[in-house]
GUKEPA-74950 format. One record per residue (C-alpha): x, y, z; residue in three letters. Coordinates in pm, whole numbers, padded with zeros to 5 digits, always signed. Layout:
BEGIN
XYZALA/...
This chain:
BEGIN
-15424-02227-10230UNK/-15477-01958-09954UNK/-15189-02004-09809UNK/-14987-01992-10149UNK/-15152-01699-10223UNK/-15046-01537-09876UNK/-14701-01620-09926UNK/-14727-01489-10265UNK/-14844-01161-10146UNK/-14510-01008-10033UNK/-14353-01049-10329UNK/-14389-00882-10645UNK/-14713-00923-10683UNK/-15021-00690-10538UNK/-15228-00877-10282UNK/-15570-00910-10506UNK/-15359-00976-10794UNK/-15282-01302-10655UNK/-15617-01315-10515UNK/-15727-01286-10840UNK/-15551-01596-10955UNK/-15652-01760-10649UNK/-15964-01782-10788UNK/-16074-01517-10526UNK/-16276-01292-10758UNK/-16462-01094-10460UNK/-16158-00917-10372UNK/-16144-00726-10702UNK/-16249-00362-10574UNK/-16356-00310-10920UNK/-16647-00528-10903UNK/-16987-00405-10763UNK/-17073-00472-10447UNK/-17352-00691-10537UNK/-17125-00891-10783UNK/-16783-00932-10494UNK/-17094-01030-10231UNK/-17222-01321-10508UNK/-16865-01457-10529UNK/-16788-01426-10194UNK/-17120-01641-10077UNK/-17089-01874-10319UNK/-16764-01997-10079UNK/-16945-02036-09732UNK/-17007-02338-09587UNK/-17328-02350-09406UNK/-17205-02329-09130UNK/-17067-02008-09215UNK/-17350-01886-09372UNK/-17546-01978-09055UNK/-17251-01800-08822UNK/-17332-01444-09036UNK/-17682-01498-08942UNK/-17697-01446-08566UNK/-17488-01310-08272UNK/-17505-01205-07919UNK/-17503-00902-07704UNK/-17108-00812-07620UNK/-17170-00808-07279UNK/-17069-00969-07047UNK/-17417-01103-06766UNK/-17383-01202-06411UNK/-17362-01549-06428UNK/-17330-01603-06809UNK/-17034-01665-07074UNK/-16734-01404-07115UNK/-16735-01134-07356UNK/-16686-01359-07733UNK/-16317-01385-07851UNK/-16206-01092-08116UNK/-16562-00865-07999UNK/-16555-00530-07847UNK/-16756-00474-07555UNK/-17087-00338-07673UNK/-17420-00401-07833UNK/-17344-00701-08108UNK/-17114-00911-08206UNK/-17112-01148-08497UNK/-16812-01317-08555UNK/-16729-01308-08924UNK/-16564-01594-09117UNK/-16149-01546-09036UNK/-16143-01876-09294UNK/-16266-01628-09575UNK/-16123-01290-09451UNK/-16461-01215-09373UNK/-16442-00900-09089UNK/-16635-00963-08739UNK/-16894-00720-08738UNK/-16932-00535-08414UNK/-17210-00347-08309UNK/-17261-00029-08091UNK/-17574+00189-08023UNK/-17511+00504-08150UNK/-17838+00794-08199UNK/-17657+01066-07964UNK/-17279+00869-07967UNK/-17081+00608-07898UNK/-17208+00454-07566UNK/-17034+00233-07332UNK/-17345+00013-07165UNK/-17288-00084-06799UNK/-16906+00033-06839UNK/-16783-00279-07022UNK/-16520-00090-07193UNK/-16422+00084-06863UNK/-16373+00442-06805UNK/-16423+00515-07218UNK/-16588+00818-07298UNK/-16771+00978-07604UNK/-16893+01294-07736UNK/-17236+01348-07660UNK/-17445+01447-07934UNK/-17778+01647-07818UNK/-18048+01452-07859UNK/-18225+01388-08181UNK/-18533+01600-08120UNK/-18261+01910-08061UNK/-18120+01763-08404UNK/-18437+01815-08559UNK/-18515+02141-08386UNK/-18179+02292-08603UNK/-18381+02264-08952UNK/-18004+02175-09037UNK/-17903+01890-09284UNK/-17554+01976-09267UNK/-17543+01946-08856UNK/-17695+01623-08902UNK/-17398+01516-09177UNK/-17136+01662-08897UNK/-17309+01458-08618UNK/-17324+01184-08823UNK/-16939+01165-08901UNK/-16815+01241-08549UNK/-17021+00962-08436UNK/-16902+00674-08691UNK/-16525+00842-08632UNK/-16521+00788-08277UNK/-16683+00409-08360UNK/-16399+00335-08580UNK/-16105+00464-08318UNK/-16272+00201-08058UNK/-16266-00063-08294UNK/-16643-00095-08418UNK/-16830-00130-08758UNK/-17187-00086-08714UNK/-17390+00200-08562UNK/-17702+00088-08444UNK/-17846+00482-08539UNK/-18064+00677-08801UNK/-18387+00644-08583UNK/-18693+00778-08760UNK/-18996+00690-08616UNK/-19227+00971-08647UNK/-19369+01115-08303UNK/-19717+01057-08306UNK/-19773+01046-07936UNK/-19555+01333-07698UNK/-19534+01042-07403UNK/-19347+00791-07590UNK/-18971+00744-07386UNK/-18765+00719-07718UNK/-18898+00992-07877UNK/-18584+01240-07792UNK/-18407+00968-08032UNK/-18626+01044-08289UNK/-18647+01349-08547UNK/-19024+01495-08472UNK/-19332+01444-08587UNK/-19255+01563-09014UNK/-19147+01283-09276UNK/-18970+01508-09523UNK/-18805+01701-09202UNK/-18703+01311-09062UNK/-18603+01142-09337UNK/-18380+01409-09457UNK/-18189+01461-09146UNK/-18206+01090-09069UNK/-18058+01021-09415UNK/-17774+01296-09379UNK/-17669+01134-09087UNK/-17697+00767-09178UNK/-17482+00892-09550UNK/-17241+01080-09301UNK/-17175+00730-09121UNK/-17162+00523-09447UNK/-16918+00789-09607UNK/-16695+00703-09325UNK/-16692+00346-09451UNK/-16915+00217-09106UNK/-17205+00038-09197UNK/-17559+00204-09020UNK/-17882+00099-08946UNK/-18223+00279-09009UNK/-18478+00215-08695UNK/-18707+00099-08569UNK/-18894-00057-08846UNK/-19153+00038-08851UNK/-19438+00231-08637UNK/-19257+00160-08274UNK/-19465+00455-08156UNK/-19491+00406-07770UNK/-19264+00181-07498UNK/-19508+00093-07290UNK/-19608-00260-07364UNK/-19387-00236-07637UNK/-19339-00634-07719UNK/-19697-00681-07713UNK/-19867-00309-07880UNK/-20008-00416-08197UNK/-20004-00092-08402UNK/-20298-00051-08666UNK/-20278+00194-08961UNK/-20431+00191-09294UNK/-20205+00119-09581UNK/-20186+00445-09731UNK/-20162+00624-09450UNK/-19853+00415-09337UNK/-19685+00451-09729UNK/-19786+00893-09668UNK/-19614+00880-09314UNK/-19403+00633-09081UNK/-19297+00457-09406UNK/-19172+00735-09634UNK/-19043+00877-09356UNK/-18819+00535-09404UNK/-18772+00569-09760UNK/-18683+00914-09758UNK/-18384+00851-09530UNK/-18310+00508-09673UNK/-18287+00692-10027UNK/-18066+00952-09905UNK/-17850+00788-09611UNK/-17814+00428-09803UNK/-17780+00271-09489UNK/-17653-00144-09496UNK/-17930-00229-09261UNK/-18258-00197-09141UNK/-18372-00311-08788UNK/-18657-00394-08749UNK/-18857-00339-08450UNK/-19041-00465-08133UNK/-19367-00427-08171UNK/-19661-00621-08421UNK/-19774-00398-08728UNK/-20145-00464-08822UNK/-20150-00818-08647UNK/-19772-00929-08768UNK/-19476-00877-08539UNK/-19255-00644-08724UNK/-18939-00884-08723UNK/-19169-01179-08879UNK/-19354-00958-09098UNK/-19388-01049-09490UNK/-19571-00729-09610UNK/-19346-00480-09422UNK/-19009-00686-09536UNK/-19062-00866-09806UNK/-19353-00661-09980UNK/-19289-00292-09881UNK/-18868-00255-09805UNK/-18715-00533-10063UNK/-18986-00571-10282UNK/-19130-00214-10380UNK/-18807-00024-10231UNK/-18579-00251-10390UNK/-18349-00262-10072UNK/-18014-00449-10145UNK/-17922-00424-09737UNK/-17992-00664-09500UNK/-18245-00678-09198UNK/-18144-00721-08833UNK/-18407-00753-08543UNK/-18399-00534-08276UNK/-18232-00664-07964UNK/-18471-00978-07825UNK/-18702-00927-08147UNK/-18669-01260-08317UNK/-18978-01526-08165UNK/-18960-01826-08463UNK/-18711-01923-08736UNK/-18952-01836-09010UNK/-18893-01520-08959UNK/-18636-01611-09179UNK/-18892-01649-09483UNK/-19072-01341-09366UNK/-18775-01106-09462UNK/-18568-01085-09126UNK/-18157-01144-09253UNK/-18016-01158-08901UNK/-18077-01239-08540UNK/-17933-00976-08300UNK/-17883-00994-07929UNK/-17947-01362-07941UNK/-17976-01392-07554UNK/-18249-01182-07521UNK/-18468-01424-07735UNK/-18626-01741-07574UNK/-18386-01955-07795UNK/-18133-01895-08103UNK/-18367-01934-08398UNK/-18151-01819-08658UNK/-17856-02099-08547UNK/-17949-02454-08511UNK/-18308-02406-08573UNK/-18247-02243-08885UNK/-17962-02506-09005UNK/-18196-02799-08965UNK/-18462-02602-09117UNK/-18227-02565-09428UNK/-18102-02895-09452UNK/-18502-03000-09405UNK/-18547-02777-09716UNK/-18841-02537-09553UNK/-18588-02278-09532UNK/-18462-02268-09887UNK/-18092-02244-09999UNK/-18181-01971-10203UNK/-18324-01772-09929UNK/-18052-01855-09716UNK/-17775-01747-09962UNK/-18002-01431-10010UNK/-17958-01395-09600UNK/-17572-01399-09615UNK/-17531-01218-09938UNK/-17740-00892-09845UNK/-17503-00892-09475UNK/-17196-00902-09763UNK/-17319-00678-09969UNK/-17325-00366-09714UNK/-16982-00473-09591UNK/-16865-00480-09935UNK/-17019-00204-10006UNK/-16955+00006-09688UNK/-16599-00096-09757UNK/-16500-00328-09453UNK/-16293-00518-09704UNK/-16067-00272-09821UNK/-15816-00184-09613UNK/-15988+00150-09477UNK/-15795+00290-09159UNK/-15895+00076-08839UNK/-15833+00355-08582UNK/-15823+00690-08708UNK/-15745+00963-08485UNK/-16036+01165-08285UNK/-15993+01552-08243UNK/-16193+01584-07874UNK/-16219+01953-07903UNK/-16352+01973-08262UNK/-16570+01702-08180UNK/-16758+01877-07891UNK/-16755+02229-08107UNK/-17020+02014-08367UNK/-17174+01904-08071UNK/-17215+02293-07921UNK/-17304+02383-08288UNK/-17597+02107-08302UNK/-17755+02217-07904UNK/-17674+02630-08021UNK/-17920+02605-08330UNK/-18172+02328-08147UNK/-18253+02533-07878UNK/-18604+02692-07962UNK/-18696+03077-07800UNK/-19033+02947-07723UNK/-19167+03303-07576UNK/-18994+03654-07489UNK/-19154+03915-07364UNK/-18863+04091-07403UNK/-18640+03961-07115UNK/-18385+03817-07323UNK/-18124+03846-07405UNK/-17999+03912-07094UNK/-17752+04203-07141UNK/-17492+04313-06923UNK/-17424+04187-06584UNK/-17310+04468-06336UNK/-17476+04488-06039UNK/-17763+04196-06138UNK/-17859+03975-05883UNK/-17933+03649-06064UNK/-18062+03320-05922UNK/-17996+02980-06127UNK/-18344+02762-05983UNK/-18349+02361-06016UNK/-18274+02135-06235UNK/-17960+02017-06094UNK/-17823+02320-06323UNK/-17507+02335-06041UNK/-17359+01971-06196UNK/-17450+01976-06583UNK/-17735+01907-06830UNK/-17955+01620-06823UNK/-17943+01361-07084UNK/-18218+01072-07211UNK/-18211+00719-07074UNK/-18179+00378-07223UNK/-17944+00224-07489UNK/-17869+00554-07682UNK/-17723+00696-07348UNK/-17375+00819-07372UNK/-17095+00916-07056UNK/-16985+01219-07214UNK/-16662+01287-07214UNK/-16500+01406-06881UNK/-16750+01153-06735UNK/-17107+01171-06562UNK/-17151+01507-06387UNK/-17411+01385-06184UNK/-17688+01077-06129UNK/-17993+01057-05953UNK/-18124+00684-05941UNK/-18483+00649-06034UNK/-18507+00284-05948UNK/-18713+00041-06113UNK/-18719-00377-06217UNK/-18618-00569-06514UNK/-18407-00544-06804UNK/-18404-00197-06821UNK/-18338-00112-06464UNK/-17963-00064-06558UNK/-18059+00257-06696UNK/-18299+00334-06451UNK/-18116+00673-06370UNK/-18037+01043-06447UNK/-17733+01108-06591UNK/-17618+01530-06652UNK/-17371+01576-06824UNK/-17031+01749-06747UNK/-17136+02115-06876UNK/-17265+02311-06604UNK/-17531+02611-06725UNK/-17495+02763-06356UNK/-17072+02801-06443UNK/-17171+02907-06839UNK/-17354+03157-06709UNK/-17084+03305-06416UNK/-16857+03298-06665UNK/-17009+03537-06952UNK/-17200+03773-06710UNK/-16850+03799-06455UNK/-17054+04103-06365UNK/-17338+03964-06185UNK/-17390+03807-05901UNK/-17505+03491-05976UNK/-17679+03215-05675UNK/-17825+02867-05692UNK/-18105+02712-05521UNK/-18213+02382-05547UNK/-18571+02416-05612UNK/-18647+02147-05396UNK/-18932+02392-05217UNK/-19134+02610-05415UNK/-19151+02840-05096UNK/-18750+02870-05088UNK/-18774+02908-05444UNK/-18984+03211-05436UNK/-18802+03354-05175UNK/-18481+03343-05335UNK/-18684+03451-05678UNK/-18786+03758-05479UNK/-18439+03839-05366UNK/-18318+03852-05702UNK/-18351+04072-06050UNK/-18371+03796-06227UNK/-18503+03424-06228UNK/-18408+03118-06415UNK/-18541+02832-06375UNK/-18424+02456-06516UNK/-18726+02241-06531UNK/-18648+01885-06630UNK/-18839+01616-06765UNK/-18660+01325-06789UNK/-18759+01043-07057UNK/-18587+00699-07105UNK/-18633+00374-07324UNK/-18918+00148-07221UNK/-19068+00419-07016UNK/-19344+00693-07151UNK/-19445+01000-06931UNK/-19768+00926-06796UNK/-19930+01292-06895UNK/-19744+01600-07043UNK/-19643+01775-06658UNK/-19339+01886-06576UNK/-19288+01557-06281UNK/-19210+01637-05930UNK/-19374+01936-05848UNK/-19207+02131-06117UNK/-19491+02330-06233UNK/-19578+02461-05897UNK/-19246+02547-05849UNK/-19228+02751-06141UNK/-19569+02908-06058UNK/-19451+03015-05723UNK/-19122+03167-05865UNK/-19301+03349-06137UNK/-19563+03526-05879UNK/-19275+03623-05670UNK/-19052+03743-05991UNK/-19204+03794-06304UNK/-18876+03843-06456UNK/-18845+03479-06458UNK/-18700+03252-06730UNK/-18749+02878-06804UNK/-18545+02671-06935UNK/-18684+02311-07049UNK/-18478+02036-07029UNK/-18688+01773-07232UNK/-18784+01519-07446UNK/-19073+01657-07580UNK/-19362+01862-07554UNK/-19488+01951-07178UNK/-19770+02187-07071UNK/-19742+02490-06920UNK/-19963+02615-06711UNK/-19752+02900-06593UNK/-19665+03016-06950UNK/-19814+03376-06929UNK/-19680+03434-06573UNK/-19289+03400-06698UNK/-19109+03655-06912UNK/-18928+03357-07131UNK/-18953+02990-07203UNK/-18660+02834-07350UNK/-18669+02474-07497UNK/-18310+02308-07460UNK/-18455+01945-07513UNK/-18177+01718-07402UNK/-17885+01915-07475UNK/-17521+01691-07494UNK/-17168+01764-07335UNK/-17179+02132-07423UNK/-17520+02226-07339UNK/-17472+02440-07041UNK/-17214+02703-07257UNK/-17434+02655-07552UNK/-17796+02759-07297UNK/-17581+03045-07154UNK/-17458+03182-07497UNK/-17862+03182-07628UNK/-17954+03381-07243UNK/-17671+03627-07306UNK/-17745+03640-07679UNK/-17392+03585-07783UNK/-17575+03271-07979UNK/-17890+03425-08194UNK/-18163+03137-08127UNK/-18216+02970-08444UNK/-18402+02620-08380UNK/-18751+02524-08450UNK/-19021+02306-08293UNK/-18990+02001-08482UNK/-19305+01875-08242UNK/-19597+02060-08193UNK/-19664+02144-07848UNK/-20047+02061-07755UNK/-20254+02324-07535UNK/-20379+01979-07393UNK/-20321+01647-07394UNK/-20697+01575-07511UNK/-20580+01775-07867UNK/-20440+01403-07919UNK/-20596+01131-08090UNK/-20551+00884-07774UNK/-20606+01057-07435UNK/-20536+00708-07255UNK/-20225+00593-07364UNK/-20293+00225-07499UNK/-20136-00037-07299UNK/-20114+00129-06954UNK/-20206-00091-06653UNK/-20215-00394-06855UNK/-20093-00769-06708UNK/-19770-00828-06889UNK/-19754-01019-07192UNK/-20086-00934-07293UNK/-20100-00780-07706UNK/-20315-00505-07701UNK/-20407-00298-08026UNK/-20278+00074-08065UNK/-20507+00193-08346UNK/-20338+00510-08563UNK/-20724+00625-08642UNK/-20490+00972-08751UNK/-20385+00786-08996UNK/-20070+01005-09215UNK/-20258+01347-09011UNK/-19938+01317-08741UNK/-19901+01614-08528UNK/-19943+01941-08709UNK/-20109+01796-08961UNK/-20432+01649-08769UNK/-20424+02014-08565UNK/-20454+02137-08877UNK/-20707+01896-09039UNK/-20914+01974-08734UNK/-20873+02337-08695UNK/-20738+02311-08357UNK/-20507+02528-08163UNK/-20147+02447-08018UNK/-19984+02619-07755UNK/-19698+02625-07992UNK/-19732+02552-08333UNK/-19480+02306-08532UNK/-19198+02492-08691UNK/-19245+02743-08421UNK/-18909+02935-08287UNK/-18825+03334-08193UNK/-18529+03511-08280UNK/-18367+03859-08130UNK/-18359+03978-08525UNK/-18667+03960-08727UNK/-18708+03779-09123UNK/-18916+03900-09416UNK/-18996+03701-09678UNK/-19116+03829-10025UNK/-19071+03769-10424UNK/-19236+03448-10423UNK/-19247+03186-10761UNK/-19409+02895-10744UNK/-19358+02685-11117UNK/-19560+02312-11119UNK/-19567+02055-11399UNK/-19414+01720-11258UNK/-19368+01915-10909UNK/-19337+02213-10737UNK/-19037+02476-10758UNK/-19063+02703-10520UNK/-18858+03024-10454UNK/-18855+03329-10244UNK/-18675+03563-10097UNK/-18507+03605-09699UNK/-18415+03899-09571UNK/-18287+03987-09203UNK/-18477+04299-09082UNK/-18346+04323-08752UNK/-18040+04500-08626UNK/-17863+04132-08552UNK/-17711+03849-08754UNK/-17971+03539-08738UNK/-18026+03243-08834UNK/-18372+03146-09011UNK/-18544+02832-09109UNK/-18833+02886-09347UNK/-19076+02652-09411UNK/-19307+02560-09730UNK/-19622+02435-09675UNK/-19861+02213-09945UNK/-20219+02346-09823UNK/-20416+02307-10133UNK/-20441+01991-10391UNK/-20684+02006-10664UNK/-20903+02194-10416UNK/-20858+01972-10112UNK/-20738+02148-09852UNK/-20445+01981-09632UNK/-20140+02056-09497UNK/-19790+01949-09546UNK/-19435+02023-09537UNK/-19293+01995-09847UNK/-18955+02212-09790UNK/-18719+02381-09542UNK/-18370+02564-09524UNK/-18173+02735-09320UNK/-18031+03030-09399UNK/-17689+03241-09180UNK/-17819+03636-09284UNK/-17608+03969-09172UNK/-17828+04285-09096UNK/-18018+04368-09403UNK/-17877+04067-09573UNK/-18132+03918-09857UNK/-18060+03555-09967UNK/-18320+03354-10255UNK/-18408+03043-10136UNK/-18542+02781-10419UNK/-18651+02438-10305UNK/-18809+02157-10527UNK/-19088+01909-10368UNK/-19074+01532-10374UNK/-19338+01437-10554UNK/-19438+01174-10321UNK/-19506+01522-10064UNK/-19791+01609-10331UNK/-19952+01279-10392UNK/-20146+01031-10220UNK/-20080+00674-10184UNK/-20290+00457-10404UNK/-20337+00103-10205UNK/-20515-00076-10505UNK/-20284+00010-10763UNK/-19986-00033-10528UNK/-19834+00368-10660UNK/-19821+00685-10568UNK/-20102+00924-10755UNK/-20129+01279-10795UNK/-20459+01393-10899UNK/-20347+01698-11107UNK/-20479+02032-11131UNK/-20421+02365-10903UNK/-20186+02324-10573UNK/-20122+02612-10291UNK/-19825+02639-10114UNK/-19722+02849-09828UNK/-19411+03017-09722UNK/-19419+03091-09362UNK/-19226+03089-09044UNK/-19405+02811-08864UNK/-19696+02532-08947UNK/-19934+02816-08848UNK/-19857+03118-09010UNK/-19813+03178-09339UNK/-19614+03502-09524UNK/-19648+03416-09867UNK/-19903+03230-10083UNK/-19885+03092-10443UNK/-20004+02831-10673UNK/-19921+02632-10968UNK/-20070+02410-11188UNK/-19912+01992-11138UNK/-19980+01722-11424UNK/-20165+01423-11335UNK/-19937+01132-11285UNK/-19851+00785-11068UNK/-19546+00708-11003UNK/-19359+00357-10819UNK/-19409+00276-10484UNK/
């Protein structure tokens, strides 16, 4: 009958017309997703069913089998059923942008994103939908289906490698721009992934760190961090992640799969493991859909081990058709079926304009003591210090790591052992800050030394009217910074330019927060983060002020690292293999939150970020009942167009005093402009997480908010009365 019906199809009749009467229900668009995926997996075989269910790396290893037939070189591969129509699905890792791992699809390039964190830093929902859509554009013109992005994890220690991948250290602020993203992706008919479920918090000893957290303060953290995004992006899957969550690995863990994301959540998608995540085949019962990256594991559980466990009956055909049907249901529903354009065609130079736009508002004006912008050029001596500023901008490490487009400016190997060592380098991007700058101050003279001696440094410092200095702190996958110091010297560097010029400027090129012990010895500090293939123009336009800075600390950057709940990072120095327990004893108090709790005092507060205009806020409402409405007014008191992002605060409940973001915007104001800004709080932002009853409480009664430009400060202060009320988990 399939092949009738193929003939069939170039006459008269439409194709699922005759599908139709082939008795192939699942290709009627009409149908729900959910109903197309029942029809469709009711015609697997199980062997089928079992191929959906695991797949390997598309890579090709020294020594091993050739890249599978019909896969494009990248992360994943799983084949798809051609008997069935049923599309291969091919995987790529995508936080920052298409990558290309070990050049197996040689000489292609990408737009570089900035990194999450400078994501984040923006305040910007509508960045993150622009990133988003580049991204899954540029996946869909290469021939893949699934970005392996929307990474969420909160940032609850500043060491951890991956946490430039991740949106901060807020759950409203990550889940909203992680959702964005993820819907951005999805809305481009590619299926996305929301990572790395849940509480991967640090890469060192990351198979084996046991992560321990109370239940509620998982559900008022991490986890709706999850559901926020997961709500708003609808992402087809969820990976799951290395490490164990209170004693359970998180790939083979009932509660957090079973209980928490398909059971409470109600999540139709299905589960993949992270890449070498997978360690039995009853993982299968304990909510995990899919095996990815299959060679990584110490055997294929979810193939033959998982067949003979089905036709032994302690794998259940039920759960097995529930398996196959979720992976159906997001392709259905992410509409790999239905005849969406294969390759569309990629606009390079609009693509790196959202990817200026994302590093111009994520660059945060930590301090200014007046020095910037930098205006006019004629007759300034400027030196450009470190950083390898001369080639580009340095970029993250690991699997998220994208060769920008135009190629690898530069790379410094780093060395190292073991799976990782591939990405054991740094890579700088093709957009040069030392040429950005030259070419919008043509005025000034403009040198570069290496920074290599803090002696030459300060000499060439001296020489000049003006220093800047890149300082770089470069963070990778499976690898956390041993303390919060700029590596290499950096810091004495800086210290020796700054007493030879204090009309010195530093630039940050990081993953996170980093001390500085220099700080009142400079005129500026400038966080750039990590920040993608037009970083260097996008730097120079915030020095020159032709960009107004606009982004935001979306971390709060410690005085110390003993303002931390663990001032020895769990895991360090410990024989391989060995599970060790990292114990959250913060519980839901991440970042500015515990500093808050415990009345302690940042060097920069979350939220924080200077301008060269000035904001006012005023005219503040604050209605309750179910929730909180809040309004106010913004008004641009400078003499410049800016960019704002204010921030509302939950500091009171029922006369407990806490903190919380519960709201954000960001607002494009002239001189003098006023614009009314009214957000409305998730009620989950004002209630605490009841574990007995399994729901979400508020107590009721009288709740403050604050409407401020950072974590720290507040401008405005109102209250409202909120009804008593639970609500589902």
């Amino acid at each position: 009958m399939p092949f009738l019906a193929t003939a069939i199809c170039g006459a008269s009749l439409s194709c699922s017309a005759v599908a139709l009467a082939a008795g192939e229900g699942w290709r009627n668009p009409s149908l729900s997703p959910d109903e197309r995926a029942r029809l469709l997996d009711a015609e697997l075989t199980l062997d089928e069913r079992i191929g959906l269910l695991h797949g390997p790396m598309a890579l090709s290893f020294p020594g091993g089998p050739p890249l599978p037939a019909r896969s494009v070189g990248g992360a994943g591969f799983i084949p798809g059923v051609p008997r069935l129509g049923i599309p291969a699905l091919t995987e790529t890792d995508a936080s920052l942008g298409i990558t290309n791992p070990g050049e197996v699809r040689p000489g292609d390039t990408a737009t570089a994103l900035p990194a999450s964190v400078a994501l984040a830093a923006s305040f910007n929902p509508k960045l993150a939908y622009e990133g988003g859509a580049i991204i899954a554009k540029e996946a869909a013109a290469r021939g893949f289906n699934v970005l392996l992005a929307g990474g969420v994890n909160l940032a609850r220690d500043p060491r951890n490698g991956r946490n430039f991948e991740y949106l901060g250290e807020d759950p409203w602020l990550a889940g909203t721009l992680a959702g964005e993203s993820i819907k951005a992706i999805q809305d481009q008919n590619i299926i996305s992934t929301v990572k790395h479920f849940s509480l991967n918090g640090q890469e060192t000893g990351r198979f084996y760190a046991n992560s321990i957290i109370q239940e509620a303060a998982h559900r008022e953290s991490d986890l709706l961090a999850f559901q926020i995004a997961i709500e708003k992006g609808q992402p087809g899957s969820v990976m799951c992640a290395y490490n164990l969550v209170n004693g359970d690995y998180s790939c083979g863990n009932d509660h957090l799969l079973n209980g928490v994301l398909k059971g409470d959540w109600g999540y139709k998608g299905w589960v993949m493991s992270d890449w070498g995540a997978v360690h039995a085949t009853d993982y299968a019962l304990k909510g995990l859909d899919q095996q990815s990256g299959e060679q990584l594991d110490s055997q294929v559980w979810f193939g033959e081990p998982l067949k003979q466990a089905a036709l032994a009956g302690t794998v259940p055909e039920t759960r097995l058709s529930d398996m196959s049907r979720r992976i159906l249901r997001s392709m259905f529903a992410a509409g790999l079926f239905d005849g969406k354009p294969v390759k569309p065609q990629i606009d390079p130079a609009a693509h790196a304009a959202v990817a200026k736009k994302v590093a111009d508002e994520g660059i945060v004006l930590l301090a200014n003591k007046g020095l910037l912008p930098l205006k006019g050029g004629a007759g300034k001596r400027i030196v450009v210090i470190g950083g390898h500023a001369d080639a580009g901008v340095l970029s993250g490490a690991g699997s998220s790591q994208v060769t920008a487009t135009g190629g690898n400016a530069r790379v410094v190997p780093v060395g190292g052992d073991g799976p990782m060592a591939m990405w054991g380098r740094q890579i700088f991007h093709p957009s040069s800050p030392l040429k950005a700058l030259r070419a919008v101050l043509p005025d000034a003279t403009i040198s570069f030394a290496d920074g290599r001696y803090p002696a030459e440094a300060a000499a060439a410092a001296k020489a000049a009217d003006i220093a800047i200095v890149f300082a770089n702190q470069w963070m990778a996958e499976a690898l956390d910074a041993y303390d919060l110091s700029l590596p290499q010297g950096q810091d004495e560097m800086i210290q020796a330019v700054a007493a030879a010029n204090p009309n010195s400027i530093v630039v940050l090129q990081t993953g996170g927060p980093v001390l500085m012990p220099w700080l009142d010895k400079v005129g500026a500090v400038v966080a750039a983060w990590y920040s993608g293939q037009k970083g260097g123009e996008s730097i120079a336009d915030v020095l020159t002020g032709r960009v107004n800075p606009s982004g935001r600390l979306p971390v709060t950057f410690p005085a110390s690292l003993d303002q931390y709940p663990r001032r020895d990072l769990p895991g360090w120095g410990l024989p391989k293999k060995q599970q060790f327990d990292v114990v959250y004893e913060e519980g839901a108090d991440v970042g500015y939150r515990r500093f808050a709790t415990l009345g302690m005092k940042p060097l920069f507060p979350f939220g924080h970020g200077l301008s060269y205009t000035t904001f006012a806020y005023d005219k503040l409402s604050v209605k309750g009942g179910d929730t909180l409405t809040v309004s106010f007014r913004v008004t641009n008191t400078g003499a410049v167009a800016g960019k704002d992002a204010p921030q509302v605060y939950l500091t009171g409940a029922g006369g407990v005093k806490l903190q919380r973001l519960i709201g954000f915007d960001k607002v494009d104001l002239k001189p003098g402009e006023t614009r009314t800004v009214t957000l409305k709080a998730d009620p989950r932002l004002l209630a605490s997480f009841d574990e007995a009853g399994r729901q979400w409480r508020i107590a009721g009664g009288t709740y403050e908010v604050t409407v401020g430009p950072t974590a720290e400060k507040a401008a405005l202060t109102g209250t409202a009365k909120i009804s008593k009320r639970v609500m589902k988990p």
